[in-house]
C-alpha positions as CSV (number, residue, x, y, z in Angstrom):
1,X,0.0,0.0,0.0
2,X,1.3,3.2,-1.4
3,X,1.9,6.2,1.5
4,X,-0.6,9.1,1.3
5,X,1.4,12.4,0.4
6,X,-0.2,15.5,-0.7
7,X,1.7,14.9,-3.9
8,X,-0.4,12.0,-4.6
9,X,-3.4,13.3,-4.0
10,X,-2.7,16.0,-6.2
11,X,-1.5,13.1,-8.9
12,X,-4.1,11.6,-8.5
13,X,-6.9,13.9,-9.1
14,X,-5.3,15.4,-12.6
15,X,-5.2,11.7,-13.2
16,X,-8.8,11.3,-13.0
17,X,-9.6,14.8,-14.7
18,X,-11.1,16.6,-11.9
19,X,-10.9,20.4,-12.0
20,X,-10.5,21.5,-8.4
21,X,-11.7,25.2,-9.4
22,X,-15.1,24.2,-10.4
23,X,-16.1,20.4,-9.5
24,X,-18.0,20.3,-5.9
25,X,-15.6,18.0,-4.2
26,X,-16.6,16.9,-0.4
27,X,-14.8,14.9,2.2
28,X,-17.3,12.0,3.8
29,X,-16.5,9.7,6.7
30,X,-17.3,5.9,6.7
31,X,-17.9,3.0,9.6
32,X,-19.5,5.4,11.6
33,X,-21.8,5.2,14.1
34,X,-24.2,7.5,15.1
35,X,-26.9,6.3,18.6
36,X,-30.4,7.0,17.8
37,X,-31.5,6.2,21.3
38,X,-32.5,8.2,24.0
39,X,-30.7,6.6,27.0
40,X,-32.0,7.1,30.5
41,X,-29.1,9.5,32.6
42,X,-27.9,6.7,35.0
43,X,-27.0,4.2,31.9
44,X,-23.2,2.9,31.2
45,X,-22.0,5.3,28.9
46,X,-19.6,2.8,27.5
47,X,-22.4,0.9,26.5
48,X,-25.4,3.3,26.2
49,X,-24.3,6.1,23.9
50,X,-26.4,9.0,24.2
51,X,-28.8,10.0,21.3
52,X,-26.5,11.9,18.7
53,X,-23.0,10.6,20.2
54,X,-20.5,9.9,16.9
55,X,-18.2,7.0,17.4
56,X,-15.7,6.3,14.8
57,X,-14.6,2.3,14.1
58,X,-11.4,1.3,14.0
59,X,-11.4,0.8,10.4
60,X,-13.1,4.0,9.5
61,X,-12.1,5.3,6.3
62,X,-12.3,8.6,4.1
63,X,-14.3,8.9,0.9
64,X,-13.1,11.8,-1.9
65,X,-16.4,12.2,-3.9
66,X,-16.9,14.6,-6.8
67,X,-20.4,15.2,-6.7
68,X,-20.1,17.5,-9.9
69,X,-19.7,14.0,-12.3
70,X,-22.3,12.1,-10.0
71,X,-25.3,13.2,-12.4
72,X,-28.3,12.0,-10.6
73,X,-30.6,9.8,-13.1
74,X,-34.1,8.6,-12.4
75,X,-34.5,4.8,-13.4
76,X,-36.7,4.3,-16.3
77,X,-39.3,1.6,-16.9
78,X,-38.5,-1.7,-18.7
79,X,-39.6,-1.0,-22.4
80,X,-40.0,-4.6,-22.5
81,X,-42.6,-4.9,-19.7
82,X,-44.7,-1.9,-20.6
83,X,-45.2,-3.5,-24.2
84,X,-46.2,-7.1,-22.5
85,X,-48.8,-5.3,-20.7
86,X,-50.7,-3.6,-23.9
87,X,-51.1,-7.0,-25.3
């Protein structure tokens, strides 16, 4: 596994074609974990996380998304079933 350097990242983004200047490019975290449960006050808190407490996994990672070249596109119906239903 190659060493993370601001180099590379740099390398690696002209190598992909994305144009810092103008593409919206955001920074998201993964195997997180977020407690959706209201936990009464005298619970552990080691194993009761309050509602809203983050905890980040051991093997969290971080995603570089360009949303700019993530075009959003609605599926479309199956020509092939709409034409077996007309007949």
């Amino acid at each position: 596994m190659a060493t993370l350097t601001q180099e590379s990242l740099w390398e690696l983004i002209h190598t992909l074609g994305w144009d810092v200047s103008r593409d919206e490019i955001v920074l998201e975290v993964g195997g997180v974990a977020t407690s959706g449960i209201k936990q009464p006050p005298d619970a552990n808190p080691k194993w009761a996380k309050q509602i809203g407490t983050t905890t980040y996994q051991k093997d969290a990672f971080i995603v570089i998304k360009n949303v700019s070249r993530s075009p959003f596109e609605p599926s479309k119906p199956n020509e092939q079933i709409d034409d077996d239903k007309s007949t």
